[in-house]
C-alpha positions as CSV (number, residue, x, y, z in Angstrom):
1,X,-2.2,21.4,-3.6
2,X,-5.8,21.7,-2.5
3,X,-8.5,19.1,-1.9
4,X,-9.6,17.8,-5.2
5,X,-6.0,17.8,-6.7
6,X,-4.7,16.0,-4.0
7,X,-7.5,13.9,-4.0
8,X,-6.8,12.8,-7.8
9,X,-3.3,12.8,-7.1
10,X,-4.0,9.7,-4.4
11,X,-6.4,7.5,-6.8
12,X,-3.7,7.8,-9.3
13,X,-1.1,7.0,-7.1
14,X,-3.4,4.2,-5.9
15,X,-3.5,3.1,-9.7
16,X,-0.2,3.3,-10.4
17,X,0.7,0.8,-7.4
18,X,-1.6,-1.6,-8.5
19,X,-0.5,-1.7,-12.1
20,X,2.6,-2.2,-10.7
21,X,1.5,-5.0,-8.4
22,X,0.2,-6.8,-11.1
23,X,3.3,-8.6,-11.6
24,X,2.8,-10.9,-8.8
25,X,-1.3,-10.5,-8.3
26,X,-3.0,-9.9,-11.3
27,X,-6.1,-9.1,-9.9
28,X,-4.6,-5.9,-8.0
29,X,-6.8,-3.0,-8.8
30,X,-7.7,-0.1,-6.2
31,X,-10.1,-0.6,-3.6
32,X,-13.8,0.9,-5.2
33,X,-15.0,4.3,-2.8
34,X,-17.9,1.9,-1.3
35,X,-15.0,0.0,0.6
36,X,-13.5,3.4,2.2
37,X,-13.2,3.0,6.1
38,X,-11.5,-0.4,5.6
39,X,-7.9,1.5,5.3
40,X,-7.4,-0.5,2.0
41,X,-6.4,1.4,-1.2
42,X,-5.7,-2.0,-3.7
43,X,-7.6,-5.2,-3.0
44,X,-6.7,-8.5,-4.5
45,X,-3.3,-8.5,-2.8
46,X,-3.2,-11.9,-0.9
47,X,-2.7,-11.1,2.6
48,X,-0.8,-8.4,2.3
49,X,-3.5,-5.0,3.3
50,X,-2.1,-2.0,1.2
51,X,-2.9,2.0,1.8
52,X,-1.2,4.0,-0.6
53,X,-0.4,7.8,0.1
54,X,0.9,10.2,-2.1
55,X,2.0,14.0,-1.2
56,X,4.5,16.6,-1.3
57,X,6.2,14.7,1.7
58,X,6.4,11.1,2.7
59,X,3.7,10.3,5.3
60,X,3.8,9.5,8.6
61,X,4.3,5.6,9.3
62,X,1.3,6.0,11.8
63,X,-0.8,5.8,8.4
64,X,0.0,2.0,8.8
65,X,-2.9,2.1,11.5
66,X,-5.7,3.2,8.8
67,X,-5.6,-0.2,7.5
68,X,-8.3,-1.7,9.3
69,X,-8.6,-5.5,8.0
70,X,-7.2,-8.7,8.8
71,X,-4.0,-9.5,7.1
72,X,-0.7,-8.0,6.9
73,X,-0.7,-4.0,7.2
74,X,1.3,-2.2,4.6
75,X,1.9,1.2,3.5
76,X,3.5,2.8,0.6
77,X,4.2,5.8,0.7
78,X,5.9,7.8,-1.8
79,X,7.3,12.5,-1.7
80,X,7.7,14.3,-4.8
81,X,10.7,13.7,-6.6
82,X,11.7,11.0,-4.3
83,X,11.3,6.7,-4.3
84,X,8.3,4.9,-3.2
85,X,8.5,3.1,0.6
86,X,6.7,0.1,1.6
87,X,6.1,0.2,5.6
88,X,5.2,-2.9,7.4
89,X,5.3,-4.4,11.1
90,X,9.0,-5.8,11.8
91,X,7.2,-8.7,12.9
92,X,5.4,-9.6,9.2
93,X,8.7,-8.4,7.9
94,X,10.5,-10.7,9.6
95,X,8.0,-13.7,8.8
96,X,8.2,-12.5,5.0
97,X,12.0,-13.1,5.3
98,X,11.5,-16.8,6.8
99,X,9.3,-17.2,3.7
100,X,11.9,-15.9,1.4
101,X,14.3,-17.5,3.5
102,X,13.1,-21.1,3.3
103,X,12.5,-20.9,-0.7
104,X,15.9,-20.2,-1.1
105,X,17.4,-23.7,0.5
């Protein structure tokens, strides 16, 4: 896939996550061109700093690094034919899960 069809295959990826975000923010949207260089692909996502790539493969968990704003770093990431994958930081993972956790009692 060349460079103009991969590039509309990532906004509508990008879209597609944000619809589905929507759920739990519903001001997700993706992140205008004007904001490029921040790393972000869908704003309005409470802390949580999304990139979304979309390919014949998964991509490379070093992508997390493009996100270049305060918050917690997370990318999806999602191969042809095959399920979407959120990446974060064990560390915010592990924070998330005290959240979770300490709903739960």
């Amino acid at each position: 896939m060349g460079g103009k069809s991969s590039r509309t295959k990532g906004h509508s990826y990008e879209r597609e996550i944000a619809k589905k975000l929507r759920e739990i923010y519903p001001n997700a949207r993706r992140a205008l061109e004007y904001q490029e260089g921040t790393g972000v692909d869908i704003e309005n996502t409470g802390k949580l700093r999304i990139q979304c790539k979309r390919g014949k493969r998964y991509a490379p968990v070093t992508k997390i690094k493009e996100v270049q704003l305060e918050g917690i770093p997370v990318l999806i990431t999602k191969a042809d034919r095959e399920k979407d994958i959120a990446c974060l930081y064990l560390e915010d993972f592990l924070e998330m899960l005290e959240v979770f956790n300490a709903k739960d009692r």
